[in-house]
LOGULUM-912964 format. One record per residue (C-alpha): residue in one letter; x negated, z negated, y negated. Coordinates in steps of 0.25 Angstrom, whole numbers. Layout:
BEGIN
  residuo     c1     c3     c2
        a      X      Z      Y
...
This chain:
BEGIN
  residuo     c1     c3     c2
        x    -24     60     -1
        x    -13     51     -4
        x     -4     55    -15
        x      9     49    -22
        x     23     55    -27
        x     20     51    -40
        x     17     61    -52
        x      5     61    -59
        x      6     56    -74
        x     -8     54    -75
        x    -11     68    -84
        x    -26     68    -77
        x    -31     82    -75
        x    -32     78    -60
        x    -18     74    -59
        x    -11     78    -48
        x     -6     92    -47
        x      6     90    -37
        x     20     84    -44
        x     25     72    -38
        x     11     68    -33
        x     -1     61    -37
        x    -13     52    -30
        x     -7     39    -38
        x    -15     29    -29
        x    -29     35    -28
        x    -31     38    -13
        x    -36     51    -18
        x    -46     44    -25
        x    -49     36    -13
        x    -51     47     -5
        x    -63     52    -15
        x    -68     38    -16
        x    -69     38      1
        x    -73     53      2
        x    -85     49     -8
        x    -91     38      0
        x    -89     46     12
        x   -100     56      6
        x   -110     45      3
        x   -107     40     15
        x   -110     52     23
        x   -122     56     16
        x   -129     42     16
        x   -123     36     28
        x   -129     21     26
        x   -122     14     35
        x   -122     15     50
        x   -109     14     56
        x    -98     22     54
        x    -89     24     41
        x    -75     29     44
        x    -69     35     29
        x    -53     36     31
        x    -45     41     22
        x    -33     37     23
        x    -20     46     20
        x     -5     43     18
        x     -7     28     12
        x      5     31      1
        x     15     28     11
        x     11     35     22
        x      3     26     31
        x     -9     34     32
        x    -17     22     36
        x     -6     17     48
        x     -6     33     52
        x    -22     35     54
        x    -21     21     61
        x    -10     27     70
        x    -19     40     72
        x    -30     29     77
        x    -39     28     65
        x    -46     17     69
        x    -48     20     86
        x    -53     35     82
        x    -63     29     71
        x    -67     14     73
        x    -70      6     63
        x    -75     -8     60
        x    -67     -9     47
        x    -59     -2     36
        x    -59     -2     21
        x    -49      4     12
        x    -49      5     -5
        x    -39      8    -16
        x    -42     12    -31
        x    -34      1    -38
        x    -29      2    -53
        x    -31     -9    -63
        x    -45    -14    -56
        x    -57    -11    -64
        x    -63      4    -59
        x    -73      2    -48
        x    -70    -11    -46
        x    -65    -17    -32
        x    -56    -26    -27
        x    -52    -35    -15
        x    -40    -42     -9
        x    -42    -52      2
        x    -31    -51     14
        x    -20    -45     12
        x    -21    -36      0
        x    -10    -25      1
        x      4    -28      3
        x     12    -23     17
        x     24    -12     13
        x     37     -8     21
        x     47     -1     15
        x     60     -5     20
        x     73      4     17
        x     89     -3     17
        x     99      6     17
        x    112     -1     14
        x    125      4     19
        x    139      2     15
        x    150     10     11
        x    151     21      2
        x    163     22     -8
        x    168     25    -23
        x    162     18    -35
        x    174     15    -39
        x    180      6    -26
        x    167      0    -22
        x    175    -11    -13
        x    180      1     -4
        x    165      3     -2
        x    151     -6      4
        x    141     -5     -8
        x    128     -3     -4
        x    122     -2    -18
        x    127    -14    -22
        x    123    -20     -7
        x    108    -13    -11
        x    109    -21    -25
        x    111    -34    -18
        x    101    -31    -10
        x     89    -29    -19
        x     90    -42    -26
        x     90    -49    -12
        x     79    -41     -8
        x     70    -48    -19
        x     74    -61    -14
        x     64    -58      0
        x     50    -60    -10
        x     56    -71    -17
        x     63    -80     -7
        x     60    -76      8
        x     44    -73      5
        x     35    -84      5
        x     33    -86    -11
        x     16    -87     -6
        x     19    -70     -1
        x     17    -60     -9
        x     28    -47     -4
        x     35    -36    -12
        x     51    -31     -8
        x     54    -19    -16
        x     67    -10    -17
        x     62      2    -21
        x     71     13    -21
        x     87     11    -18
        x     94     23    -16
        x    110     25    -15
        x    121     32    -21
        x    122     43    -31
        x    133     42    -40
        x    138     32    -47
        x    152     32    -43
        x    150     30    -26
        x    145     19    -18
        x    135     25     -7
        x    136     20      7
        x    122     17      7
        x    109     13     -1
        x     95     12      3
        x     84      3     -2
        x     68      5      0
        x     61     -6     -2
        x     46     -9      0
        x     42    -23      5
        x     28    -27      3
        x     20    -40      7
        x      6    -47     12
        x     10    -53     24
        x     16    -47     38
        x     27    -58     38
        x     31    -56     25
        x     32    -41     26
        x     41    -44     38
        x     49    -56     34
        x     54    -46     21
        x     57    -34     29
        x     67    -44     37
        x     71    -50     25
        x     76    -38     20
        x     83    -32     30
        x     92    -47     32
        x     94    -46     16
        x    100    -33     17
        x    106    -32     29
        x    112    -46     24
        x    116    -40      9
        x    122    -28     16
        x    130    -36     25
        x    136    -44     12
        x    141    -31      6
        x    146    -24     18
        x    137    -14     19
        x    125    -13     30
        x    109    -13     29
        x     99     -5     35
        x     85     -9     34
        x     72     -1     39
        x     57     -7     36
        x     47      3     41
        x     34     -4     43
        x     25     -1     31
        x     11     -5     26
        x      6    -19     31
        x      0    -28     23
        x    -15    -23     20
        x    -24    -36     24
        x    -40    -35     21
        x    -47    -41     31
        x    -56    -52     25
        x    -72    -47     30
        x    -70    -33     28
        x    -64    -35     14
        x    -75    -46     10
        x    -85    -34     15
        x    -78    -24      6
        x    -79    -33     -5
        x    -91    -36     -4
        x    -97    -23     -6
        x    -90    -21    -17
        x    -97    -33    -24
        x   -109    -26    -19
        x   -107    -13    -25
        x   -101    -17    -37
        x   -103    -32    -40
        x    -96    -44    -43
        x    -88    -41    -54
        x    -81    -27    -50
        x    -76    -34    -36
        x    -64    -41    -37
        x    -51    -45    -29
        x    -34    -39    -30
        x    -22    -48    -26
        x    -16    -44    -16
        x     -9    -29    -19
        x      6    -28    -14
        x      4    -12    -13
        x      2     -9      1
        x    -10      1      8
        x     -8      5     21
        x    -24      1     24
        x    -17     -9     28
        x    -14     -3     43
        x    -30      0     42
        x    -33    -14     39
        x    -23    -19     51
        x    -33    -11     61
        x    -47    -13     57
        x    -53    -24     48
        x    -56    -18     33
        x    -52    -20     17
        x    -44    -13      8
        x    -51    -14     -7
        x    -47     -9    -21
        x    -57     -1    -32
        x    -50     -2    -46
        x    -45     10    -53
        x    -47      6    -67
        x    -37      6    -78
        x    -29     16    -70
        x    -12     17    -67
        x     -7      9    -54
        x     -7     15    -42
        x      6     24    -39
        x      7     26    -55
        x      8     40    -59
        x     -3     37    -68
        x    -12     33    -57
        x    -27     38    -60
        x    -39     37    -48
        x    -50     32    -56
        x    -62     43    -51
        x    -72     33    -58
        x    -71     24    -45
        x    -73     34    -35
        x    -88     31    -35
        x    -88     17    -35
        x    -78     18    -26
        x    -85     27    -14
        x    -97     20    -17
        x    -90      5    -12
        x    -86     13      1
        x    -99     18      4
        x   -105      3      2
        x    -95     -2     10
        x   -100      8     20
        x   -113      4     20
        x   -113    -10     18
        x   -102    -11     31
        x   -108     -4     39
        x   -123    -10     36
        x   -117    -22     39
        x   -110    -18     51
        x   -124    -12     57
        x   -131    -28     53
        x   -121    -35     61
        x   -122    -26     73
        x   -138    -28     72
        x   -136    -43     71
């Protein structure tokens, strides 16, 4: 449904068969989770409404929540409101979890290629470094959290891959920088996007060499909507008491549910994994034990929803 270019280290008999890819976030699991309430679902149909499944492709990076939107979800099949859920490691198994407001992180990548001039290793003053300009860069970059972000605002600026010259004795004419660039706010996310593109199009200017800065639009910031997700959490007490409900700090990963969220009114909850690897680790493991207690939670959801839904429309 969803893969990763990560190999498998896992040594399961079910480990992936393909090199290079593995399901290290658990939307295959998700899938099964949602393919079993949608079977009790169908044969019992205790509710009256109706239930939309959506199985979301393309989250890894792809944007398969803004694409379906784009394809008109939500015109072609109407809904009232949306819920999403994520596995999550660490949490005890079959346990849930909630996050009030805004509860994933936005993410843009942002890419600076930085030109100067190429030359020997040996007369670097005949040439415009742009490896050393790149270096002075980085350590200004992670000034933008520190000193240009309200201290009260949680964000992320990361430099996560530099690419730029292959041998030792040449300086390129120019390097490129991928960052990512995460936060919880719209003005945040904006105000470091324009903070880095003025730090390096200022650092370039200072050695002579020139700045290009792209920041495609990314994921925004996944926001739960306050009713749905006290509904959602509330059937979870139900089903499962007290004591296996609980809440997450807000999580700088980023979900592109966010885009879903942005349309219609819904939540976005976590079931725990267990004593598993992180999500993305090549020792990942989808813990089948939740599937169950999983798919049930749906199917409650479902019913109690849209019970409640048909009560207000009788009142």
């Amino acid at each position: 449904m969803d893969a990763l270019p990560i190999t498998e280290a896992t040594g399961v008999s079910y480990a992936s068969k393909t090199p290079g890819v593995m399901h290290a976030c658990g939307h295959d699991g998700h899938t099964a989770i949602l393919l079993a309430a949608a079977k009790e679902i169908a044969g019992t149909r205790n509710f009256s409404g109706t239930v939309r499944l959506i199985f979301q492709p393309a989250e890894e990076n792809g944007g398969g929540a803004r694409k379906m939107i784009e394809d008109r979800l939500f015109e072609r099949f109407p809904v009232d409101a949306v819920f999403g859920l994520h596995n999550w490691p660490g949490v005890p198994a079959g346990e849930f979890r909630f996050i009030d407001g805004p509860a994933m992180a936005s993410v843009d990548m942002v890419v600076v290629t930085i030109t100067g001039k190429g030359g020997h290793g040996a007369r670097p003053h005949e040439a415009v470094d742009p490896i050393v300009t790149a270096a002075s860069l980085i350590m200004a970059l992670q000034t933008i959290v520190s000193r240009n972000t309200d201290p009260l605002e949680a964000a992320v600026v990361t430099v996560g891959a530099i690419h730029g010259g292959n041998v030792p004795n040449v300086i390129p004419n120019s390097v490129e920088l991928l960052l990512t660039v995460r936060a919880f706010s719209a003005s945040v996310r904006q105000s470091i996007k324009q903070r880095i593109a003025a730090l390096a199009e200022a650092h370039a200017q200072s050695f002579g060499a020139t700045a290009k800065v792209s920041a495609p639009r990314g994921y925004p910031v996944l926001v739960n909507h306050a009713a749905e997700n006290a509904f959602a959490r509330g059937v979870a007490q139900r089903q499962l008491g007290e004591g296996s409900v609980g809440t997450l700090p807000p999580i700088t990963a980023s979900e592109d549910f966010a885009f879903m969220l942005e349309q219609r009114p819904g939540a976005y909850l976590f079931v725990g994994n267990g004593p598993s690897a992180d999500l993305h680790s090549p020792n990942y493991d989808f813990n089948d034990e939740i599937l169950g207690i999983a798919a049930r939670y749906w199917v409650a959801l479902v019913e109690e929803y849209l019970s409640a839904n048909e009560e207000a429309a009788a009142a």
